[in-house]
C-alpha positions as CSV (number, residue, x, y, z in Angstrom):
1,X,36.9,56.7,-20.8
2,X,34.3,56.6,-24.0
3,X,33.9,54.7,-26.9
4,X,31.3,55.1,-29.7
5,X,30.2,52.0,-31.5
6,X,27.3,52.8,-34.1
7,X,24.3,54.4,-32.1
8,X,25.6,53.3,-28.8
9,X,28.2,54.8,-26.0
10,X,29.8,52.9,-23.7
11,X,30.5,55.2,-20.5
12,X,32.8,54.1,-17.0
13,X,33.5,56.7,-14.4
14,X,37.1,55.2,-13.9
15,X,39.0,52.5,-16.5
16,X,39.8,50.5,-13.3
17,X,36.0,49.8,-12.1
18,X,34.8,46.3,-13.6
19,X,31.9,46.2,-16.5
20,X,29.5,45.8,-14.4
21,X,29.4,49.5,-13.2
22,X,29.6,50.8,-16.7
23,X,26.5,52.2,-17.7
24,X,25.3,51.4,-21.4
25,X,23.5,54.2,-23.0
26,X,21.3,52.3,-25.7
27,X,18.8,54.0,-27.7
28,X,15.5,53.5,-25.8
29,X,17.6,52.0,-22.5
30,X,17.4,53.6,-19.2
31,X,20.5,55.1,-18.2
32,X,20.5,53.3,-14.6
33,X,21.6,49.9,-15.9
34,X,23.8,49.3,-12.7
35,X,20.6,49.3,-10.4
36,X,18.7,47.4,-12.8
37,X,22.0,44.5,-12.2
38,X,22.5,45.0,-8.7
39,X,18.2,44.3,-8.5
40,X,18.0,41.3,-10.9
41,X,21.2,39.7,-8.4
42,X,18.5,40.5,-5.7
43,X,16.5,39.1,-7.2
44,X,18.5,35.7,-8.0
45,X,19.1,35.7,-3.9
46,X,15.6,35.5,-2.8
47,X,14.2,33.7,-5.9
48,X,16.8,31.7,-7.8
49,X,15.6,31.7,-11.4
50,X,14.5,35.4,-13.5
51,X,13.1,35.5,-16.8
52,X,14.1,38.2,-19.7
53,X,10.2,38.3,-20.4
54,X,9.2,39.3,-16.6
55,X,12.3,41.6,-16.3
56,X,11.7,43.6,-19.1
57,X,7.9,44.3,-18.0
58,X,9.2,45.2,-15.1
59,X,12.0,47.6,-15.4
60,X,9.9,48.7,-18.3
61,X,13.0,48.1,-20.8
62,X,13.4,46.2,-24.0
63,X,14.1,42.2,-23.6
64,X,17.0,42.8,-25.7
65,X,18.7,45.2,-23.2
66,X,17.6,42.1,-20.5
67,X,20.1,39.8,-22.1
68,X,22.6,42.6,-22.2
69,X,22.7,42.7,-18.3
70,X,22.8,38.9,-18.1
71,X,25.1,38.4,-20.3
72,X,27.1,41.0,-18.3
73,X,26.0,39.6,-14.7
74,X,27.2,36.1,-16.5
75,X,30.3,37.2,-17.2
76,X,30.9,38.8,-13.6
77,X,30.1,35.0,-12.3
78,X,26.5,36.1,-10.9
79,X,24.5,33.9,-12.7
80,X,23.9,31.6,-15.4
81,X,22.1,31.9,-18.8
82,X,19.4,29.1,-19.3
83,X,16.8,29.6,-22.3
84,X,14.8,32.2,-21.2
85,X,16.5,33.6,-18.3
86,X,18.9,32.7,-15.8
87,X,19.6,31.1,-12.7
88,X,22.0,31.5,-9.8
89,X,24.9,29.6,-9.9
90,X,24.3,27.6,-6.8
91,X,21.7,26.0,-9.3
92,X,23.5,23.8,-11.7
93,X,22.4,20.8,-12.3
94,X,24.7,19.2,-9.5
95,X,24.5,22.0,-6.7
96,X,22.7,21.0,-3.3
97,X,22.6,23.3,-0.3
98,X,23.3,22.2,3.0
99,X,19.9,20.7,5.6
100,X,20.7,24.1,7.5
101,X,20.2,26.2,5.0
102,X,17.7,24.5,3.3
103,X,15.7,24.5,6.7
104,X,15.7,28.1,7.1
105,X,14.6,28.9,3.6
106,X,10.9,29.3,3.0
107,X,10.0,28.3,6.4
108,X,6.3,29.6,6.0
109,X,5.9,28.2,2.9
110,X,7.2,24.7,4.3
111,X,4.9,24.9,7.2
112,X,1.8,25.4,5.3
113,X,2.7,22.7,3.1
114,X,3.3,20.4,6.3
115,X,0.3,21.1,8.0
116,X,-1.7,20.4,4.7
117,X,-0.2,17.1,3.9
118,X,-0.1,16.1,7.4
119,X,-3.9,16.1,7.4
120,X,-4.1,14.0,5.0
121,X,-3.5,11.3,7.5
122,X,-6.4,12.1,10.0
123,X,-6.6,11.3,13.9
124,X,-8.4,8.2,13.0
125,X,-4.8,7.0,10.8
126,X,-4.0,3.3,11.4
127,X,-1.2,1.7,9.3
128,X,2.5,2.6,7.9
129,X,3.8,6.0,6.8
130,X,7.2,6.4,5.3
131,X,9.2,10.1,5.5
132,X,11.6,10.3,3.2
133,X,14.5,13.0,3.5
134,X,14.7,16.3,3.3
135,X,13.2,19.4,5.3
136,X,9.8,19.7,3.8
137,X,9.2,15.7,5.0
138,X,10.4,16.6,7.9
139,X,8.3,19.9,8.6
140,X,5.3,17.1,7.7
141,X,6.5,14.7,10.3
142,X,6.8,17.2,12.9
143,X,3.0,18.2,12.8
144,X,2.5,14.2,12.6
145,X,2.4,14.2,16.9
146,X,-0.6,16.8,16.8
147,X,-2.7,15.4,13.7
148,X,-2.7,11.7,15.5
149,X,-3.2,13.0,19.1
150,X,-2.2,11.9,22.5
151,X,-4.5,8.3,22.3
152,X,-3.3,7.1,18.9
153,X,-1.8,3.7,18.0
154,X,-1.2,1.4,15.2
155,X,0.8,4.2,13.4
156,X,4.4,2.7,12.0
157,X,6.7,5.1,11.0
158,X,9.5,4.3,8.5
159,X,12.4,6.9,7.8
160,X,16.2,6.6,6.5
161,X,16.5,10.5,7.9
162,X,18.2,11.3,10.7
163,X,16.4,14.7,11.0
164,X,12.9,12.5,11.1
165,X,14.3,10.0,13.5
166,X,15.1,12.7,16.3
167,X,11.7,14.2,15.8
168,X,9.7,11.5,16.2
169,X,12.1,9.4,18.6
170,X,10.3,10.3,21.6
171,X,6.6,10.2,20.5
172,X,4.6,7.2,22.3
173,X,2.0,7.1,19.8
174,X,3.5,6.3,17.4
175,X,6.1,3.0,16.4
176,X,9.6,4.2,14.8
177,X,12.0,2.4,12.6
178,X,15.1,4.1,11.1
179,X,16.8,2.4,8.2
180,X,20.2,2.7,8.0
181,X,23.2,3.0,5.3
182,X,25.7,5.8,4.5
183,X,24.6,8.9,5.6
184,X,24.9,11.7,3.6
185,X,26.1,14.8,5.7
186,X,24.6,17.4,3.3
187,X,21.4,15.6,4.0
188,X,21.7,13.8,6.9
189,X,19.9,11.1,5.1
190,X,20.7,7.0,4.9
191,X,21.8,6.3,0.9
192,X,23.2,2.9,-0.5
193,X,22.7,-0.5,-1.4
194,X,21.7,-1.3,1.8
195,X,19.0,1.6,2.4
196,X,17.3,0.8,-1.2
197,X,17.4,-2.9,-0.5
198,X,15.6,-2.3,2.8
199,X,12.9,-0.2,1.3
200,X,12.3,-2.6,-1.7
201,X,11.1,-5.1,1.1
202,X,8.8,-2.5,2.3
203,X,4.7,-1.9,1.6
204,X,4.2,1.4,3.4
205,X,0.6,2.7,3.2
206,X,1.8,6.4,2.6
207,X,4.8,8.1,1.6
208,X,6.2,11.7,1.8
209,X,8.2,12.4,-0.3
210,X,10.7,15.6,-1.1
211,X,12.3,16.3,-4.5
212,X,14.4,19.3,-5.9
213,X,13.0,19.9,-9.1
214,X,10.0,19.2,-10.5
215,X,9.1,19.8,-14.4
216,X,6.6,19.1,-16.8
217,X,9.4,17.5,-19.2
218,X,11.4,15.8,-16.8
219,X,9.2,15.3,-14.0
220,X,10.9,14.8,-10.3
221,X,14.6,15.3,-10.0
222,X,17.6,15.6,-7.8
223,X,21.4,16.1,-8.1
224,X,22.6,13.0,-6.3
225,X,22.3,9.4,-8.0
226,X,22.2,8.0,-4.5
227,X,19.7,10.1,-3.3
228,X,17.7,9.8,-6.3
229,X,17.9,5.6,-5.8
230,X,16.6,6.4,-2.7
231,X,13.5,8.5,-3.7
232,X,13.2,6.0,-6.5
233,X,13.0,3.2,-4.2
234,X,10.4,4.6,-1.8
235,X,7.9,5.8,-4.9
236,X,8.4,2.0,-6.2
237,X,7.7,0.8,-3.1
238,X,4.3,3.3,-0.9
239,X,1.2,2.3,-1.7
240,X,0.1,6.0,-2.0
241,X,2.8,8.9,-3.0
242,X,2.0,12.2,-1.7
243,X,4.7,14.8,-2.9
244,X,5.4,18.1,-0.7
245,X,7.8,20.7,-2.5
246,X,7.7,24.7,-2.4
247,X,6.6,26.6,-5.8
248,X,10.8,27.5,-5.5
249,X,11.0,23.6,-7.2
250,X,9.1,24.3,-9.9
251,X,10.6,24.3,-13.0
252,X,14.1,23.0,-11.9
253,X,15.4,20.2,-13.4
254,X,18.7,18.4,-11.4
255,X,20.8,15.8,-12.6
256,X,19.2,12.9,-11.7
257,X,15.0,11.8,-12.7
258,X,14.0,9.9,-10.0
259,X,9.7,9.8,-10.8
260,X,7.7,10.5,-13.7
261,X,4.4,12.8,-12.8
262,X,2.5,9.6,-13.1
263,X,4.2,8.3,-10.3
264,X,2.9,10.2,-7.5
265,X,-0.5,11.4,-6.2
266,X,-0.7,14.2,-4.7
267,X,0.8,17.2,-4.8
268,X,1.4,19.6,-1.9
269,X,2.5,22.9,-2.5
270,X,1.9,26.6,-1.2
271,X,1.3,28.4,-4.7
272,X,-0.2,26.9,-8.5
273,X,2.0,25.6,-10.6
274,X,2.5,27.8,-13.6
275,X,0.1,27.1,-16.8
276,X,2.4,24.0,-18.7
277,X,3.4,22.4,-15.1
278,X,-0.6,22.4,-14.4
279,X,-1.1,20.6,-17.5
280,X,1.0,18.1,-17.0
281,X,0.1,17.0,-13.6
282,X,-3.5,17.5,-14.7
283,X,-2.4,14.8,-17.6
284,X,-0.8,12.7,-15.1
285,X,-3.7,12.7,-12.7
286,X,-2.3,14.4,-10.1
287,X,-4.3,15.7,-7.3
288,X,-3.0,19.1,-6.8
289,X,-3.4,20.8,-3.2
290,X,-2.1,24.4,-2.4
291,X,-1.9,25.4,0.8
């Protein structure tokens, strides 16, 4: 099957395979443009976000022909078109994954960020530390134990995660207390009145706190309203706001703003944030830290 529409030819081996192995034959295109799909959905997997600019350095191709395979990958379901790229479809504005899957992505990156932020505490630490939810917290309350060592006290911890709570439930040097409320199963975190009431009474010395976006526009987000009260709550509440998030947050904006840059004071992170991010925090007064 063949059909000529001004310079261009539209090709498929068989009427009955979908668009997306038809190959467009463009003036100036290469000729392979199912490889150059099937890599930018690869690509989506392991990253989440692409850019027309970046692609079409890469594959060497005209951004124009880019936005031709999005817009075909888009209409296959594979993505979704957002000014100047596209993102996968499990990030909409309201998408979460689950705490198991979430844990097992950028586990390297997440350590390195842990052990960084972690040290920010020193063996000589005496005072209150709040984790909020969420697995990067939770790698940095893991390498809590070590940092303090064996002889430590006067360390309170605070947490409304249940992940947090069973790391730290059997460490002597250190004083627990779990808040409680409705806990969300996706991740395994306390939300609700109750949970923000009982952090508004709080004056921790330190918080860690997660997020799953973070923009120069719109600053720290997440898709839950809950959750966001939480996060709100805790940033209204610590003394000193440390945030720990993967470069994979950068740039995503979710449904709910729960801080403003100016709200927090360090950043932890395992790679620079791009040029206008920078700026911003660098506005804000953030102290950035890459690990």
């Amino acid at each position: 099957m063949s059909a000529k529409a001004g310079q261009g030819v539209w090709e498929c081996v068989d009427s009955c395979v979908p668009v997306l192995y038809c190959v467009g034959i463009f003036e100036g295109d290469p000729v392979y443009a199912m490889e150059r799909q099937q890599l930018i959905e690869r690509e989506l997997r392991d990253v989440g976000r692409v850019s027309v600019v970046d692609l079409a350095r890469r594959f060497d191709v005209t951004t124009e022909t880019v936005r031709r395979d999005l817009d075909r990958l888009e209409g296959t379901g594979s993505l979704r078109r957002v000014h100047g790229g596209a993102v996968s479809t499990d990030r909409a504005s309201t998408a979460e994954t689950t705490l198991t899957e979430r844990r097992d992505r950028h586990g390297d990156a997440k350590r390195a960020i842990a052990a960084d932020a972690a040290s920010l505490i020193g063996s000589t630490f005496r005072g209150s530390i709040f984790f909020d939810g969420g697995t990067t917290p939770a790698a940095v309350a893991a390498a809590l134990p070590e940092i303090l060592g064996p002889g430590s006290t006067g360390v309170e911890v605070v947490t409304h995660s249940l992940e947090t709570a069973h790391l730290l439930a059997g460490e002597e040097q250190l004083s627990l207390t779990v808040i409680g409320g409705r806990v969300r199963g996706v991740t395994a975190a306390a939300v609700g009145a109750h949970t923000v009431h009982a952090i508004t009474q709080l004056r921790p010395d330190i918080a860690f706190v997660g997020t799953n976006g973070l923009s120069a526009g719109f600053g720290l987000s997440t898709p839950d309203p809950d959750e966001a009260a939480v996060k709100s709550a805790i940033i209204q509440s610590a003394r000193r706001i440390v945030l720990v998030a993967d470069a994979a947050k950068f740039g995503e904006e979710l449904l709910v703003r729960f801080a403003r840059l100016d709200e927090i004071d360090v950043l932890v992170t395992n790679a620079a944030p791009p040029a206008p991010l920078a700026e911003a925090l660098a506005d804000a007064d953030v102290e950035v830290r890459v690990a």
